[in-house]
N, C-alpha and C positions, 0 to 999 in steps of 0.2 A: 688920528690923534690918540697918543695915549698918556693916560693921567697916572703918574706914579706915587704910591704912599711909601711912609716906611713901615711899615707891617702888623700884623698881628698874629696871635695864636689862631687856631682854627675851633680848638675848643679849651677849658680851662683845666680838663685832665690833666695827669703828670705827665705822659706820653705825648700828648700836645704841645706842651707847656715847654717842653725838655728841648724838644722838636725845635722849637720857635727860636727858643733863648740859647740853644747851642750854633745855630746857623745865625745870629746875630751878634752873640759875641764872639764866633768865630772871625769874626770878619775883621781884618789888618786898619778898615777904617775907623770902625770902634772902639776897641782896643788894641792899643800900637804896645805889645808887647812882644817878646819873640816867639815863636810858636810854641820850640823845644820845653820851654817854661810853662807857658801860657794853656796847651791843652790840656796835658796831663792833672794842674790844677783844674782846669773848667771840668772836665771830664769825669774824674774823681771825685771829688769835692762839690763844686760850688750843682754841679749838674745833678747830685745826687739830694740836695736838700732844695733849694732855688724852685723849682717849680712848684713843688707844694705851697708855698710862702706863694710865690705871683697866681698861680690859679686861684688861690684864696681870694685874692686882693683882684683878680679880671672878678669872681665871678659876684662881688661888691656890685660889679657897675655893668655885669654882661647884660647882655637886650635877649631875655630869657624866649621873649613872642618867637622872634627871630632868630634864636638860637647863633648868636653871631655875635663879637664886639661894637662898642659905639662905632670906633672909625669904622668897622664895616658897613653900617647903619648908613652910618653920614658919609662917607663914601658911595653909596649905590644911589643915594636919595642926589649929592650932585654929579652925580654920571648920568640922571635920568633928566636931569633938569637943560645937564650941556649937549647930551642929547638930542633933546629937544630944540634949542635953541640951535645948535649946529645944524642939524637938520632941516629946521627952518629959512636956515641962509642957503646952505649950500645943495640940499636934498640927499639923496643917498649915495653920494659920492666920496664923501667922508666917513668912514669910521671910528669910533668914538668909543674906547676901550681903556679899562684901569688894570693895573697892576699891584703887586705888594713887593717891594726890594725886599722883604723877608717875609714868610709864611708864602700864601695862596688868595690867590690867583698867584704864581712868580711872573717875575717880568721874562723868563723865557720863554713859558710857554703862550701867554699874550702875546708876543710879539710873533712867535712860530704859527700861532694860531691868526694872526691877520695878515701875512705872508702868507698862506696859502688860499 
């Protein structure tokens, strides 16, 4: 079973932050622009101010103990819970793993990693 989010930074640095925010607005589902256009702005521009503003504003609400974001927070706390409860029904025959569609954990290597 794997629980997929859509993402977070890993930390609220700019090299983090940059990280995060260019492989999600890179993406043709978020913004439906054409590329030829589209990078060059992100790239240039929006990528060279943009993280400083959002790492400001993650590290407003980062879970400092844990050195992580909320959804990572609240994401591990219900993986431990489904967990449990899956394991409960079915014992360890189920696997029970989360993903990020952007940042980390990615959903490649979760999925490479419960395939082998």
């Amino acid at each position: 079973m794997l629980i997929a989010n859509l993402g977070t930074p890993d930390a609220t640095d700019y090299w983090s932050m940059r990280r995060y925010l260019s492989e999600f607005l890179s993406d043709k589902r978020v913004i439906d622009y054409p590329a030829w256009k589209w990078q060059p702005l992100l790239q240039l521009i929006i990528l060279s101010k943009r993280p400083f503003t959002s790492g400001a504003n993650y590290k407003l609400i980062w879970n400092e103990e844990a050195d992580e974001s909320p959804l990572m927070t609240i994401t591990k706390k219900q993986l431990a819970k489904l967990r449990t409860a899956v394991g409960a029904r079915y014992g360890a025959d189920v696997m029970v793993e989360f993903c990020m569609r952007y940042g980390n954990p990615s959903t490649r290597s979760v999925v490479d990693r419960m395939v082998r």
